[in-house]
N, C-alpha and C positions, 0 to 999 in steps of 0.2 A: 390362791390368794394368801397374804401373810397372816399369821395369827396375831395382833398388836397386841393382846395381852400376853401372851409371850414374853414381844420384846419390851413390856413394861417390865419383866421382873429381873431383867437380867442385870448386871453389872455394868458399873460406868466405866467406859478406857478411857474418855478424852473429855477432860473439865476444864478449861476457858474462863477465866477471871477476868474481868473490865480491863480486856487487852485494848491495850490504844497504840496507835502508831502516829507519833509527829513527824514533817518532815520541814526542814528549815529551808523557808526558798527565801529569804530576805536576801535583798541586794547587798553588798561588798561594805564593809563597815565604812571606807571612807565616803560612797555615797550616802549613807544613814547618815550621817554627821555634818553630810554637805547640806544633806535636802531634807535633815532633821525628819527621817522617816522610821519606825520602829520596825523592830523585828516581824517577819511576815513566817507565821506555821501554817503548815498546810494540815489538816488534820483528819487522814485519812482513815482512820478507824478510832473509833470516838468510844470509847468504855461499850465494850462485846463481851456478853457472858452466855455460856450457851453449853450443854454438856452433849455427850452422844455415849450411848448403850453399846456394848458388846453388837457385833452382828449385825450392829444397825446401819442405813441410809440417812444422814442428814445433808437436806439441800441447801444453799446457798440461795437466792433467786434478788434481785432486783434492776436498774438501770445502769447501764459505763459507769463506772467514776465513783461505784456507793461504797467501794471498800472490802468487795469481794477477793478478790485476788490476794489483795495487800495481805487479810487477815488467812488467808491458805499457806502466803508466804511465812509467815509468821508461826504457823502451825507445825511448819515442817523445816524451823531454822535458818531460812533462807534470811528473812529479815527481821534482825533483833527487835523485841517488842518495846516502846517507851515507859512504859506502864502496864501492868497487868500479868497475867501468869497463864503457862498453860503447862496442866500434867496428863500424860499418859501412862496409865495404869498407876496411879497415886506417886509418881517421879515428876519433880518440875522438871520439865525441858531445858531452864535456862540458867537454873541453880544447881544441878547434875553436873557432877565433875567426875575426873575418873572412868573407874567401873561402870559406876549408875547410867554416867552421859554415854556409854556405848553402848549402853543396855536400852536404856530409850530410845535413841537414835536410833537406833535397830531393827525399832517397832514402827518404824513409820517411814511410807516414801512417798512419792508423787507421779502422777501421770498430769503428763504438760498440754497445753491445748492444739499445738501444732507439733503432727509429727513428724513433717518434712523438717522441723528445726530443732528439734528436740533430740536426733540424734547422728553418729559422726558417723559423715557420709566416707571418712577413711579407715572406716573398719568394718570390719565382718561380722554376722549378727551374735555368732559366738561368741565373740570378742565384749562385743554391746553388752550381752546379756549377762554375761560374766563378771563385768566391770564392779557391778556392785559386791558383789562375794569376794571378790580379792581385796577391793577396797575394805570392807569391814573385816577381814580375816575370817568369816564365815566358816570356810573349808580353804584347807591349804594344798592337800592332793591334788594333781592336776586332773588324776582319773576320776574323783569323787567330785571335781567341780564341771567335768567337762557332763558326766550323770546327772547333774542338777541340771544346766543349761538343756540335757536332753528333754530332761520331765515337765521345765516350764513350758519348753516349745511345745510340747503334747497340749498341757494342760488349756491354751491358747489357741490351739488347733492347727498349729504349722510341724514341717516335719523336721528331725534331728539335720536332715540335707541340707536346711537352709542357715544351719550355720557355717557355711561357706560362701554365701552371698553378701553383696553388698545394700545396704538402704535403697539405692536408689531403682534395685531390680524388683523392686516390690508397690501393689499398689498405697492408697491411700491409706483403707482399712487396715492392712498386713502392716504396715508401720505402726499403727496402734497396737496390733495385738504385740508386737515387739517392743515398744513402750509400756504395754502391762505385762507381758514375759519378764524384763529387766526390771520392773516395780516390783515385783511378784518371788525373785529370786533367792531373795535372803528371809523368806518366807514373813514379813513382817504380817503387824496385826490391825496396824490404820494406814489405809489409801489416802489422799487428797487427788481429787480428782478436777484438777480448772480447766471446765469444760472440753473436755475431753472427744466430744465428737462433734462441737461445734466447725472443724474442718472439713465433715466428711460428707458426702451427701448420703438425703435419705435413707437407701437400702441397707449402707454399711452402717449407720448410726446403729438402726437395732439390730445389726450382726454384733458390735461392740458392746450396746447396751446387756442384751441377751448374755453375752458372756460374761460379762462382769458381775450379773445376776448368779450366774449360773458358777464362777468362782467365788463370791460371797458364799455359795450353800457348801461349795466341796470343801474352801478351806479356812471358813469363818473370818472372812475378812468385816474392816469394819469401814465406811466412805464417810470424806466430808466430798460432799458435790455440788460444783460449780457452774450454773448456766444462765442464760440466756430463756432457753427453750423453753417453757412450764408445761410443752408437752410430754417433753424428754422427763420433768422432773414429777410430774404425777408418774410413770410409768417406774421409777425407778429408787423413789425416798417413800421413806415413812414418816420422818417428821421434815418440815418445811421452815426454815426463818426467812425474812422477808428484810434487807436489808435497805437502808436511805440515808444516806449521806453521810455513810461512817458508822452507824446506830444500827441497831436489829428494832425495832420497828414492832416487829409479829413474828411470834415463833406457836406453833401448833402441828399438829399431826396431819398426815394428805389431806385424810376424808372432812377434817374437822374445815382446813384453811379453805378447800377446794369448793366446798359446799356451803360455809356458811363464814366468808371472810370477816373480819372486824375492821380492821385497819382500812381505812377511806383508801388510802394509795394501794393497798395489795387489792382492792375490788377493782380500782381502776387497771391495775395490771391484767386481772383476770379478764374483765370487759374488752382487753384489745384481743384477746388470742380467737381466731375466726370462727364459727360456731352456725352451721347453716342450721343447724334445729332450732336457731331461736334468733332466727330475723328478725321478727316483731319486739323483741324484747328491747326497751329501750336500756340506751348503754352510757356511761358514764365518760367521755374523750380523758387522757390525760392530759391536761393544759401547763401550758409554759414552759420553760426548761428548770433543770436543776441546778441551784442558789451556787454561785460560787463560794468555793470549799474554803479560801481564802477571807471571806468575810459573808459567814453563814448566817441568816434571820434570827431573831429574838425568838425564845420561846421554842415552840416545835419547827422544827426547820421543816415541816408540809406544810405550814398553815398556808405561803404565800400559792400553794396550788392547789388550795382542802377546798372544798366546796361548803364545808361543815365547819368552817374553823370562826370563832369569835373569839374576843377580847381576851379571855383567860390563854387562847393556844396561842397570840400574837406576845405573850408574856412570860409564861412558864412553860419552861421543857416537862412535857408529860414522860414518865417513868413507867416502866416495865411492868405491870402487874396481869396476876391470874384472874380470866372473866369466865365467869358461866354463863352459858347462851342452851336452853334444853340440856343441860347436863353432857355436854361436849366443850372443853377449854381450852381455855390459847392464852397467852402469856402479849398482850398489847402495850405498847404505849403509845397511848391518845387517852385526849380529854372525851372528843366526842364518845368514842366506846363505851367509858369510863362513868360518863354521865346517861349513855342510854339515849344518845340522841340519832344515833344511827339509825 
């Protein structure tokens, strides 16, 4: 079991500023002008602020379309942020020029969620796995790069022979561990991981999970993690944020979220996952779908599926703050929390 006071003492790599992402989907200006219609944002990450420790597992966890992803991409460069900041190891990402910007970018990669697409089925996994280190200038000997490629392959459990094959000779799993062979290369020190075994079935999940565990110890990596799954994500984070409709919602630690939730939506989340020790237990359904991103509800955007929500949540957006519940704390926003009416 992990020791969480440990990982409270150690150092922050990755600190997260009220990163927002817009995306302009409005129609064509000559139509606005025809059909007198305004500009239309989509506003898929809504002010995210979140940090993650050295060493540590932070999960991601909510429903399609809450901004998961977006904010991964965001993390690791892919998509410039509209607003907000994010530093690795005290370097903005997106103010880093130069030296700095290769120095960062250096510390961070990604594992994709698909790994039949994730990589080029016209090369050999040498090739794949190498890609990274020639791209960053890593190592420029071809003997001292082709010795790196050998040692990820170990560390992943495939053997140096298989960098002669092609993607498609390999199963599911072994694609993955070739996608965290080639994440793993240029030895960085933050993962992003978007749902990374939601392709696989059961068995190879925690052959993946397991590893990824088990290369978090040998080489101190540090995850942000992406899923679906909240079985996959108790087995494998230490702290949990609870994301909805752009917003972080609830952010606390496994034992803390898993055991004793705040947030009305993260208990509903938790009420779906199946549970035959507790048949009897009545369970809370999650109702309705979720608000279009486009023209989001007043106030808290759960009120229109809270069970808990009155007057004050159909009017003011509730804000992030620290609650104590028996002296274990999570960081909510909701009014009902807030007021103790849970």
């Amino acid at each position: 079991m992990r020791n969480d006071n440990v990982k409270c003492t150690q150092s922050v790599l990755v600190k997260v500023q009220d990163l927002k992402k817009y995306f302009d989907v409005s129609p064509s200006l000559l139509t606005r002008v025809v059909e007198r219609k305004p500009r239309a944002l989509l506003k898929a990450v809504d002010g995210v602020s979140f940090e993650i420790r050295r060493g540590e597992t932070l999960a991601l966890v909510g429903e399609s379309g809450c901004g998961k992803s977006t904010t991964a991409r965001m993390l690791v460069g892919l998509d410039k942020p509209t607003a907000g900041t994010v530093e690795v190891d005290g370097k903005d990402l997106y103010a880093s020029r130069g030296k700095d910007e290769k120095l960062v970018r250096g510390k961070i990669q990604m594992i994709f969620q698909d790994p039949y697409a994730s990589l080029n089925p016209r090369w050999k996994v040498g090739r794949i796995v190498a890609e990274p280190i020639i791209a960053q200038k890593v190592i420029k000997d071809p003997k001292e790069i082709e010795n790196r490629v050998n040692s990820v392959l170990h560390l992943v459990n495939l053997s140096k022979e298989d960098k002669d094959k092609y993607p498609h000779q390999f199963s599911g799993g072994q694609r993955q561990r070739i996608s965290i062979a080639r994440a793993i290369a240029i030895h960085p020190e933050f993962l992003v991981c978007d749902e990374p075994t939601s392709a696989l079935d059961v068995s190879v999940q925690a052959q993946v999970l397991n590893l990824m565990q088990n290369l978090q110890r040998e080489v101190g990596l540090t995850y942000l993690f992406i899923s679906h799954n909240l079985s996959v994500v108790h087995h494998i984070s230490d702290r949990v944020g609870v994301m909805y409709l752009g917003r972080l919602v609830e952010l606390a630690d496994k034992r803390t979220l898993f055991n004793e939730p705040r947030h009305p939506y993260t208990r509903m989340l938790l009420d779906a996952i199946p549970d035959l020790s507790q048949t009897h237990r009545r369970r809370t359904p999650i109702s309705g779908e979720v608000p279009n991103p486009l023209s989001p509800p007043t106030g808290c955007p759960f009120h229109p599926r809270c069970p808990l929500a009155n007057e004050r949540c159909r009017k003011e957006m509730p804000l992030r703050q620290m609650i104590d519940s028996h002296g274990s704390f999570a960081e909510v926003a909701c009014h009902a929390a807030e007021e103790g009416r849970l």
